[in-house]
Steps between C-alpha positions, in 0.01 A plus 500: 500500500652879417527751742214688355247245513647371829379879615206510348403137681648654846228838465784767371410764265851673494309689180210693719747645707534890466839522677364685779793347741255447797641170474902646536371726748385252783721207397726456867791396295524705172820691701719164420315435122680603166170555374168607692199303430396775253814460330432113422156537365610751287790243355239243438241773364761601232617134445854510655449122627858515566534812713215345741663185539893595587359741777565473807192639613274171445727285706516809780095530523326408808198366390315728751247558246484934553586521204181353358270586813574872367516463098172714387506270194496129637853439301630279805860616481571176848367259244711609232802508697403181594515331115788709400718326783344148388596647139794588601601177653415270252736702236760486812517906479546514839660874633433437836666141579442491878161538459386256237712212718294652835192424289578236363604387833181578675310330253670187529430469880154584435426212234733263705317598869214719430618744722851703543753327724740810601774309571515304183415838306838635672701236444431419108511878432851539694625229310405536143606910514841395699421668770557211760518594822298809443227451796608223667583649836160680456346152427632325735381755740160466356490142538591488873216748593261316278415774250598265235448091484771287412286247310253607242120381515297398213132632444204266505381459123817548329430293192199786440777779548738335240242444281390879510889557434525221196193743332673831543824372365424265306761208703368169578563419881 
């Protein structure tokens, strides 16, 4: 699927936006962003696929959703974020590394438990971005006052979360 139907399925319309820059204006962090919100939907308005997708901005977005809660045209600037990082992913365009492996990361821990295991989350990010001893004091800390558990849990009814996983991404568990 291309990115422009993949936005169109998601509920963008990057092409009713009026660039007021409501959404620039209340996004938390469009300090650390190459490109405001405003500045992406304009790139995809005028067809600079390209532009959109090396930013830095769509791996740096919240999700918080301001954005969209105050776009007076529905356009859904979260969502679109959203696809271009898929987008961006799958065509390994990837400007912010250390985020893409935290998400991918989180994810994993998620389909494997069906709920985030901070400990784990620590450890396989530390390790893959060479940064191993990173928190350990911190964890270790953690651990002893029970604020994290050393063993992960597994949900009840995990074969229905992999399942709703296996749909979205289209990997058979």
């Amino acid at each position: 699927m291309d990115l422009k139907e993949q936005m169109r399925e998601a509920g963008v319309d990057f092409s009713a936006c009026y660039q007021c820059g409501k959404c620039t204006a209340s996004c938390p962090v469009a300090f650390a962003m190459d490109y405001g919100p405003r500045h992406i939907v304009r790139f995809l308005q005028l067809g600079w696929w390209d532009e959109a997708l090396k930013s830095r901005s769509i791996w740096l977005c919240a999700a918080c959703d301001t954005c969209s809660t105050r776009c007076p045209r529905s356009v859904n600037p979260a969502k679109m974020m959203d696809c271009l990082r898929v987008q961006a992913g799958n065509r390994r365009i990837v400007a912010e590394p250390k985020v893409k492996v935290f998400n991918d990361t989180f994810l994993h821990i998620i389909r494997r438990y069906g709920r985030i295991h901070e400990g784990e989350l620590a450890i396989r990010f530390n390790l893959i971005t060479g940064q191993l001893f990173k928190d350990a004091r911190l964890g270790v800390a953690m651990l002893r006052r029970g604020k994290i558990h050393g063993m992960p849990r597994r949900i009840r009814g995990i074969g229905t979360l992999r399942r709703i996983f296996a749909q979205t991404d289209g990997r058979k568990e």
